[in-house]
TORKOL-4160 file (C-alpha; in steps of 0.2 Angstrom, whole numbers, padded with zeros to 4 digits, m for minus):
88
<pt num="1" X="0088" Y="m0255" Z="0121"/>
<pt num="2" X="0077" Y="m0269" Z="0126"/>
<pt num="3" X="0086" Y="m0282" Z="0144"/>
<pt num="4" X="0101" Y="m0290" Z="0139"/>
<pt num="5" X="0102" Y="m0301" Z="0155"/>
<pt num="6" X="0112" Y="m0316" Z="0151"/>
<pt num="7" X="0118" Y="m0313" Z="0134"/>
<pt num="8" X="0136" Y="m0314" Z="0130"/>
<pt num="9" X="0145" Y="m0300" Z="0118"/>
<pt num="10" X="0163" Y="m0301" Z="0112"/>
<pt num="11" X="0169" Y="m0283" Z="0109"/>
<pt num="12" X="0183" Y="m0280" Z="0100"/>
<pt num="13" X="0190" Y="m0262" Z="0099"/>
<pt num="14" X="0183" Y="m0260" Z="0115"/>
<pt num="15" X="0196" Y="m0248" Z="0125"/>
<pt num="16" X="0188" Y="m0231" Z="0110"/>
<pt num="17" X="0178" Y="m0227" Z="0097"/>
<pt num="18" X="0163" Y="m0236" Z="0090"/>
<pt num="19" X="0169" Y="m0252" Z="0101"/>
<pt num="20" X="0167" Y="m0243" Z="0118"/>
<pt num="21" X="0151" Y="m0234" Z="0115"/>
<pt num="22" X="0145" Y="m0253" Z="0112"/>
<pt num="23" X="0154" Y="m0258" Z="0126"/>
<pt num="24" X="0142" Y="m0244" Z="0137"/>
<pt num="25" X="0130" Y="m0248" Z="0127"/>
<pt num="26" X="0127" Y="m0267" Z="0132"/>
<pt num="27" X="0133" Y="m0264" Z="0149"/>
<pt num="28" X="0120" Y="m0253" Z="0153"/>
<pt num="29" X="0108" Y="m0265" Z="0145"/>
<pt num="30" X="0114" Y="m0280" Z="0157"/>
<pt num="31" X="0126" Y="m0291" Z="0144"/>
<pt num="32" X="0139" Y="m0299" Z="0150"/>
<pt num="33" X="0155" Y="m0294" Z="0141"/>
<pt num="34" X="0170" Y="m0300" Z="0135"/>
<pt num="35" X="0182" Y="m0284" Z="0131"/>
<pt num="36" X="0197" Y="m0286" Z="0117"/>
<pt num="37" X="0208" Y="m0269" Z="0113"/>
<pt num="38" X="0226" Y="m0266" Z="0108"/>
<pt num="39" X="0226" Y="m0252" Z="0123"/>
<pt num="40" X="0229" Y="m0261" Z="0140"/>
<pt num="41" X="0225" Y="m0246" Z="0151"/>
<pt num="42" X="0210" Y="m0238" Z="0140"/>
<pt num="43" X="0203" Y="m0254" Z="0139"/>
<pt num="44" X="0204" Y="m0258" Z="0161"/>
<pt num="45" X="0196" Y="m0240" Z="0162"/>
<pt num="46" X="0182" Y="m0245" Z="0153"/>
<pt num="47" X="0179" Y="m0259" Z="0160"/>
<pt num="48" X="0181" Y="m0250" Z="0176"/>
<pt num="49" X="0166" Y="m0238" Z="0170"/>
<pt num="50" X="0156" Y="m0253" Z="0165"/>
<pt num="51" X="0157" Y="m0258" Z="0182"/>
<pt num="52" X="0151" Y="m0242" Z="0191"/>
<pt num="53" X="0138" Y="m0244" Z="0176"/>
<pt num="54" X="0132" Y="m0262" Z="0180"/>
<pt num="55" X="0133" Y="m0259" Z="0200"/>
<pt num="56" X="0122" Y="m0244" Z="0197"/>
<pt num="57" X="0110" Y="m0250" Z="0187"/>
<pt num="58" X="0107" Y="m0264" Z="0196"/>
<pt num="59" X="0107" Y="m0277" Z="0180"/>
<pt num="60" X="0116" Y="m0294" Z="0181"/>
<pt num="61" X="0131" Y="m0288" Z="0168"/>
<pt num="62" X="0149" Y="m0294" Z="0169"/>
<pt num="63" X="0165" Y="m0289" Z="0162"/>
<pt num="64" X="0178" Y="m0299" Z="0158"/>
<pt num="65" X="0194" Y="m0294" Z="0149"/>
<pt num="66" X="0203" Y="m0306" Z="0135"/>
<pt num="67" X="0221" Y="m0305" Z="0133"/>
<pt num="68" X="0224" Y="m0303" Z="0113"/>
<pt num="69" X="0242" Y="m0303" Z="0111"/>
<pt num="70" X="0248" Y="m0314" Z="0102"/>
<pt num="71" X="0237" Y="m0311" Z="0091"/>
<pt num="72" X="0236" Y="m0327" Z="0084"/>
<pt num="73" X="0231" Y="m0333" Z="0103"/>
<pt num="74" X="0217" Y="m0322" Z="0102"/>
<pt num="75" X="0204" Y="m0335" Z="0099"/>
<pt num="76" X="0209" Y="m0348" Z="0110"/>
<pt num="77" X="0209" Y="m0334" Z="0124"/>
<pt num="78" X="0191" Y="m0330" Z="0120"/>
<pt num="79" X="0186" Y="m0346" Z="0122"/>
<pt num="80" X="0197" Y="m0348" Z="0137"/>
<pt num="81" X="0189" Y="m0333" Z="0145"/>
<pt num="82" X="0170" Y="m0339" Z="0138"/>
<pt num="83" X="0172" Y="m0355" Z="0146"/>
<pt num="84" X="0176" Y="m0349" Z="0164"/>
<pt num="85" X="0163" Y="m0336" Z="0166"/>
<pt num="86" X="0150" Y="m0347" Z="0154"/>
<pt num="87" X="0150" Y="m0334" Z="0139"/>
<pt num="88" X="0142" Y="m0348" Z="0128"/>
């Protein structure tokens, strides 16, 4: 997968599955990520992997987690959370 260095993904689904593996995925590739799951915990572990990921590889990656509950909040988080670490 080709440098992802400033690039911004919102990941839903992000603490298992399909979502994490694209959550390691683009980490390892240097995106700067916004993480959204229904699992608390799974999803602070895996962004506490991303991190040992990121710091290892040496990329300019960041992990950010959105809060999603209510769920109808959960756009206005996003863009909360974009707008603080420049996501767009």
């Amino acid at each position: 997968m080709r440098q992802l260095n400033q690039q911004t993904a919102i990941i839903t689904g992000a603490s298992r599955g399909i979502g994490r593996a694209l959550a390691l995925a683009l980490g390892r590739a240097g995106a700067q990520l916004v993480l959204i799951a229904r699992s608390s915990a799974n999803l602070h572990s895996v962004a506490a992997e991303l991190k040992l990921i990121i710091d290892a590889s040496g990329t300019l990656g960041q992990v950010v987690i959105a809060s999603h509950h209510p769920l109808e909040a959960l756009p206005m988080n996003v863009m909360h959370v974009c707008e603080l670490h420049r996501c767009m």
